[in-house]
Residue frames relative to the residue before (quaternion, step in Angstrom):
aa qw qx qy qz dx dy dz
X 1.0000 0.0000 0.0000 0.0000 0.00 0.00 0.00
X 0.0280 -0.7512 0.6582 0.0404 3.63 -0.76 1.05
X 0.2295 -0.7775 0.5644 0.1558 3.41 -1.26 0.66
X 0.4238 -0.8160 0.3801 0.1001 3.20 -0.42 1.33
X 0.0751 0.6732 -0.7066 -0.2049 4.25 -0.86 0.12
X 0.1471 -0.7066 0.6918 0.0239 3.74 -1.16 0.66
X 0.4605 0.6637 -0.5699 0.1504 3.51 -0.62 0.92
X 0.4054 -0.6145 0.6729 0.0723 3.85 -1.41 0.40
X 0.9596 -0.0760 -0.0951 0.2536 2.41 -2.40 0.52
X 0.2064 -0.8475 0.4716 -0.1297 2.75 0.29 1.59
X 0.0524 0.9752 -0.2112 -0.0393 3.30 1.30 -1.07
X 0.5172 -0.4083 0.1172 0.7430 2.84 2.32 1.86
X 0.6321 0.4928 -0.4297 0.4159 3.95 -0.20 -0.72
X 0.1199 0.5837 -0.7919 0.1333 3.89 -1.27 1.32
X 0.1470 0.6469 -0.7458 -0.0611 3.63 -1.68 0.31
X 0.8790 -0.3509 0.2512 0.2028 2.84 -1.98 -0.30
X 0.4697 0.6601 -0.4137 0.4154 3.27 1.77 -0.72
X 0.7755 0.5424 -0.1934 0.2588 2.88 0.79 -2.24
X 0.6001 0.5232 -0.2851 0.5338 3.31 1.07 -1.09
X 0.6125 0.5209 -0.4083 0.4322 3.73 0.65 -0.81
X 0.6202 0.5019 -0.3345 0.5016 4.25 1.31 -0.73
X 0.8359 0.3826 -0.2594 0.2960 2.99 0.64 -1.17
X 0.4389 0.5571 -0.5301 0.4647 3.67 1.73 0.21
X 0.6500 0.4551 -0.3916 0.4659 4.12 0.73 -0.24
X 0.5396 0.6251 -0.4502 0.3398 3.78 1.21 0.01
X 0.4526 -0.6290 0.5984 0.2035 3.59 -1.47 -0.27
X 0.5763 -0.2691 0.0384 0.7707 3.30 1.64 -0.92
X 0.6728 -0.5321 0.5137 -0.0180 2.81 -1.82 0.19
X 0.3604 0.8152 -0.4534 -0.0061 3.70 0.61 0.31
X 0.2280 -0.8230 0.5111 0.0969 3.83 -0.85 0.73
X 0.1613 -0.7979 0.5528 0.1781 3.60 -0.27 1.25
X 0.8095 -0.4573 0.1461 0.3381 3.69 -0.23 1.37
X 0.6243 0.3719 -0.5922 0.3481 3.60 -1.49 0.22
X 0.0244 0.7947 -0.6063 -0.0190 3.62 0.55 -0.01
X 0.2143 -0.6660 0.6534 0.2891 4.12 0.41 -1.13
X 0.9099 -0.1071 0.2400 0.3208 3.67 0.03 -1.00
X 0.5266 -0.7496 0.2671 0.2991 3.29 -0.67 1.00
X 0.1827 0.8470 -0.3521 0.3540 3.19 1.54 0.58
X 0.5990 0.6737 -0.0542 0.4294 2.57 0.86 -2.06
X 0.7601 0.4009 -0.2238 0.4599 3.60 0.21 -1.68
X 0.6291 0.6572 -0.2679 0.3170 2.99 0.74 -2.24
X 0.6739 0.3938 -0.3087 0.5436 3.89 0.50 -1.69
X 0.8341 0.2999 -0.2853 0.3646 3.86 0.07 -0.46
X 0.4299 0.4888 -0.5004 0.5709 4.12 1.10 0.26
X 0.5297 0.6418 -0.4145 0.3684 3.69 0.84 -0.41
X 0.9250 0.1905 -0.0762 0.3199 2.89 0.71 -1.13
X 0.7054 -0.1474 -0.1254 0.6819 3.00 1.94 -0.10
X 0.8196 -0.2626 0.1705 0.4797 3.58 -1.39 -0.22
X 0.1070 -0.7457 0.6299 0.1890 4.02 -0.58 0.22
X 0.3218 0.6178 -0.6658 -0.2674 3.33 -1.38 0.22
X 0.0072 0.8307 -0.5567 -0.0023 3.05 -1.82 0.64
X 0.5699 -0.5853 0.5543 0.1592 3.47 -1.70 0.20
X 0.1795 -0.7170 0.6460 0.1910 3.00 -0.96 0.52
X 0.2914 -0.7549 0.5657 0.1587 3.73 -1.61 0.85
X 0.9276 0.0707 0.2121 0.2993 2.51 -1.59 -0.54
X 0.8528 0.3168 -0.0109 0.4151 3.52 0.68 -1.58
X 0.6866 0.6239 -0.1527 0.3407 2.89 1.46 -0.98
X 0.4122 -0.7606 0.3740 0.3341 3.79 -0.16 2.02
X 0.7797 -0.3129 0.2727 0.4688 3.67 -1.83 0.29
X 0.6299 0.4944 -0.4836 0.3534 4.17 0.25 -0.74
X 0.5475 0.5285 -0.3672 0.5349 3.60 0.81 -1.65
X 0.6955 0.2765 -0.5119 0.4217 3.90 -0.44 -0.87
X 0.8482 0.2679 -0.3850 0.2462 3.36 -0.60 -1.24
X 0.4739 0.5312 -0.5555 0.4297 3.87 0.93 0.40
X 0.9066 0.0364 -0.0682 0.4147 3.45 0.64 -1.00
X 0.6140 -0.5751 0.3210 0.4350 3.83 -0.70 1.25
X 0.4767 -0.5171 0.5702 0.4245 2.97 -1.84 -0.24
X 0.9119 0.0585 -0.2451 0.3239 3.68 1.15 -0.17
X 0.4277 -0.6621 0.4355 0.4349 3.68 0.07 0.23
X 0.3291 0.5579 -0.7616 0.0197 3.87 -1.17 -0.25
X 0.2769 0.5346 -0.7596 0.2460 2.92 -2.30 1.29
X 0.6209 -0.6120 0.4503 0.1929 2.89 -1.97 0.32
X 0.0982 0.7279 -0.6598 -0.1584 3.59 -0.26 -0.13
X 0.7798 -0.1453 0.0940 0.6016 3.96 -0.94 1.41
X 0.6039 -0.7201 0.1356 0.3137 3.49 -0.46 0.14
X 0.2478 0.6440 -0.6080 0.3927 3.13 0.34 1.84
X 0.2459 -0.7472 0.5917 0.1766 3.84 -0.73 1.16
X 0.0697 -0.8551 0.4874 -0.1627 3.53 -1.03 0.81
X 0.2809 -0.8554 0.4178 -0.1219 2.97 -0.75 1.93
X 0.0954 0.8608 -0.4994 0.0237 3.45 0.19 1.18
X 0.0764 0.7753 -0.6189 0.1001 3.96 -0.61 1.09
X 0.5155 -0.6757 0.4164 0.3230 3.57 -1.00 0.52
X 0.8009 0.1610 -0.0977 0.5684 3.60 0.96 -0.78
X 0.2789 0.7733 -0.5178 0.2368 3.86 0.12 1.31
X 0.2933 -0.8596 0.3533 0.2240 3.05 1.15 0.53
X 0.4525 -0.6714 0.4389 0.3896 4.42 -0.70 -0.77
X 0.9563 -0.2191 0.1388 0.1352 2.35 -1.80 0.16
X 0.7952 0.0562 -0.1724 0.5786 3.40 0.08 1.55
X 0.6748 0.3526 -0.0580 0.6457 3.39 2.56 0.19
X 0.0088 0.8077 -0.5571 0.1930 3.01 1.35 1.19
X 0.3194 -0.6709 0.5858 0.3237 3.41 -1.75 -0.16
X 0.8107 -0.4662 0.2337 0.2662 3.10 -1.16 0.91
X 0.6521 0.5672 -0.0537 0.5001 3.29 1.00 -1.34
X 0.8076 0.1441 -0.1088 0.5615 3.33 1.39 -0.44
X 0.5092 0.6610 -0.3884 0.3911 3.59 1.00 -0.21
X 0.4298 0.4848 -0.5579 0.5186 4.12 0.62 -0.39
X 0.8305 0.2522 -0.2855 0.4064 3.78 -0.39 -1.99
X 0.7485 0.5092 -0.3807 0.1886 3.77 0.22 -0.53
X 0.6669 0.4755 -0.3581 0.4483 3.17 1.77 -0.03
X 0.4154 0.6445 -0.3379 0.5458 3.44 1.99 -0.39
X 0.8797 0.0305 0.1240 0.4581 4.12 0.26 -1.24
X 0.0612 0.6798 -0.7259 0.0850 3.77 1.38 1.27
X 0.4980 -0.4366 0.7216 0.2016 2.32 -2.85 1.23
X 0.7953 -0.3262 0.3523 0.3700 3.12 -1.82 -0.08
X 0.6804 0.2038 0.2330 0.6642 3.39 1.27 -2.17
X 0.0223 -0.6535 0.7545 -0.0562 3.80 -0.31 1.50
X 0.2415 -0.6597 0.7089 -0.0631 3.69 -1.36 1.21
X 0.2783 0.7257 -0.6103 0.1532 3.66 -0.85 0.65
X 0.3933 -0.6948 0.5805 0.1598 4.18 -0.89 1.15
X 0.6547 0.6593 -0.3610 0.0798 2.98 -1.60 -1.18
X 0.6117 0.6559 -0.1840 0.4022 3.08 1.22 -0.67
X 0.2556 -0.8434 0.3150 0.3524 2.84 1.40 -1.46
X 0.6396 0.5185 -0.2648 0.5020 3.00 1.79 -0.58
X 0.3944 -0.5925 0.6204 0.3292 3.30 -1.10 0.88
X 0.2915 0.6391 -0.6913 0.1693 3.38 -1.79 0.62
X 0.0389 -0.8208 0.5694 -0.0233 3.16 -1.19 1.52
X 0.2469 -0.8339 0.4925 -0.0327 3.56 0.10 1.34
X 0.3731 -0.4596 0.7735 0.2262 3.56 -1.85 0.48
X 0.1485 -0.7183 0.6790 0.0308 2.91 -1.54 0.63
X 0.1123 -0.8352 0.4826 0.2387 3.64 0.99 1.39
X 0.6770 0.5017 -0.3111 0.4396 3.56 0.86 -1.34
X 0.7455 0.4110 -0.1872 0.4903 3.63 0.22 0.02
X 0.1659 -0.8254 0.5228 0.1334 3.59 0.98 -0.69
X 0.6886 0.5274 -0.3251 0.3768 3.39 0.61 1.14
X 0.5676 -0.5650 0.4014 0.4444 3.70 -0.27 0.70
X 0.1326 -0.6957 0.6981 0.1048 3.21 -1.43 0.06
X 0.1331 0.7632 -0.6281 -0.0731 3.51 -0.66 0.48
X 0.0260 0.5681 -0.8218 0.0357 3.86 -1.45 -0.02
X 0.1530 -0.7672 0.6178 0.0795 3.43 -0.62 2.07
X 0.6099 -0.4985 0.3782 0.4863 4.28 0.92 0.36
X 0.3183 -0.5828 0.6206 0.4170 3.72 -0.71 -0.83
X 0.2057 -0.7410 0.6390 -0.0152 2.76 -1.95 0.96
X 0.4548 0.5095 -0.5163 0.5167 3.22 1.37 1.35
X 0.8479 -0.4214 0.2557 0.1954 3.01 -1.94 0.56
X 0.7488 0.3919 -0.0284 0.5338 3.27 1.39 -1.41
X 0.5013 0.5414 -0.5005 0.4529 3.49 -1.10 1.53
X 0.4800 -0.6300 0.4662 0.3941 3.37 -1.24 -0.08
X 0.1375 0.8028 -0.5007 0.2932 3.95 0.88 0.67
X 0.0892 -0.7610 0.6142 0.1891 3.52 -0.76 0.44
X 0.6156 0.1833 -0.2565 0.7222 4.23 1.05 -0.24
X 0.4743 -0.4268 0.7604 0.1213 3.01 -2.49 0.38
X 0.1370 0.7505 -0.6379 0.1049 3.32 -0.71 0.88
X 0.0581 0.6952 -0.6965 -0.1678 3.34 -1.78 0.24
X 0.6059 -0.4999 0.5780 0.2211 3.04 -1.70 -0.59
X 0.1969 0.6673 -0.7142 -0.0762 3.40 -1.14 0.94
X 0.2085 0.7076 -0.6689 -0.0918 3.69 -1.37 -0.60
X 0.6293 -0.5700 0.4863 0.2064 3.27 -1.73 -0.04
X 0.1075 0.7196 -0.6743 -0.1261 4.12 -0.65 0.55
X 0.2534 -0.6768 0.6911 -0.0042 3.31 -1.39 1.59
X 0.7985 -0.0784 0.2068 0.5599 3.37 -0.46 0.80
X 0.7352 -0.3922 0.1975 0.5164 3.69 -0.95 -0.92
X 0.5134 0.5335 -0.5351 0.4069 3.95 0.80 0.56
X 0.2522 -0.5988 0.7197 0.2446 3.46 -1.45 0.49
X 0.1697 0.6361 -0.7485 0.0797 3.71 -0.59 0.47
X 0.8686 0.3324 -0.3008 0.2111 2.70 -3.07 -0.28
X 0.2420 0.7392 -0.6087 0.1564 3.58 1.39 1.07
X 0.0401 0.7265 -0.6848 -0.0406 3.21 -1.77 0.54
X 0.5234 -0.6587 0.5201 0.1472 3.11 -1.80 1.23
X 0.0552 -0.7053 0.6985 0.1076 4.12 -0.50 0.56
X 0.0387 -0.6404 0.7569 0.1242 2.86 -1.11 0.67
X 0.2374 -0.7580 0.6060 0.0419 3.57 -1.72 0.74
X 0.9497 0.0379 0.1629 0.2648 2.69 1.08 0.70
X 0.2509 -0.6484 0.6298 0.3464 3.92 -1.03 -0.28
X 0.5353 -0.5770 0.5204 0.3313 3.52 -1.08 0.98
């Protein structure tokens, strides 16, 4: 059983809440804008990170972190990119391989909006945990937590932190 924290666009912005989830995490994954190695640094602290860099994030952030993630966690496969839009609104750039080789769980930010989707035509979760940084046109902070047992993803939950 791995317990999971899932949040974005951070956009330099860490506090106590977050850090206060991510001491109940297992890992840590971060679907891009990070802002700053702050960001990582305060959370590798406390447990595994993976992440992406977006949109925002200057030339150091990229070459520390990909533009996509793919791996397993127990046996769910899992796709983490900053801009992959949903379901039935894939981006370009990814939509050939994701309809050719969908992961179990495709992850993608930027948007800001939180929104977890079935993908009947694909057969694969969708998640987008919103953004829990300061900056954007959001009106809550939000992340993601949930649970992967073996091959089930269960026990998702929404955190909200908050007004932005």
């Amino acid at each position: 059983m791995t317990r999971i924290l899932l949040l974005s666009d951070t956009h330099s912005h860490m506090d106590a809440t977050i850090l206060k989830y991510a001491r109940m995490a297992d890992e840590i994954w971060h679907a891009g804008d990070i802002g700053s190695f702050e960001v990582t640094d305060q959370l590798s602290s406390i447990k595994e990170v993976r992440a992406v860099h977006g949109n925002i994030d200057n030339a150091a952030i990229q070459r520390e972190f990909p533009l996509d993630q793919k791996f397993k966690c127990e046996s769910v496969s899992v796709w983490i990119t900053h801009i992959g839009g949903y379901p039935s609104r894939y981006n370009q750039r990814i939509k050939e391989e994701l309809q050719t080789n969908p992961p179990d769980i495709f992850i993608s930010g930027h948007s800001h909006i939180l929104k977890v989707q079935w993908d009947k035509k694909l057969e694969l979760l969708h998640m987008n945990p919103g953004a829990c940084g300061r900056q954007g046109f959001h009106q809550v902070r939000t992340m993601l937590r949930f649970v992967i047992d073996g091959k089930d993803i269960k026990d998702l939950e929404v955190i909200e932190l908050g007004k932005r």
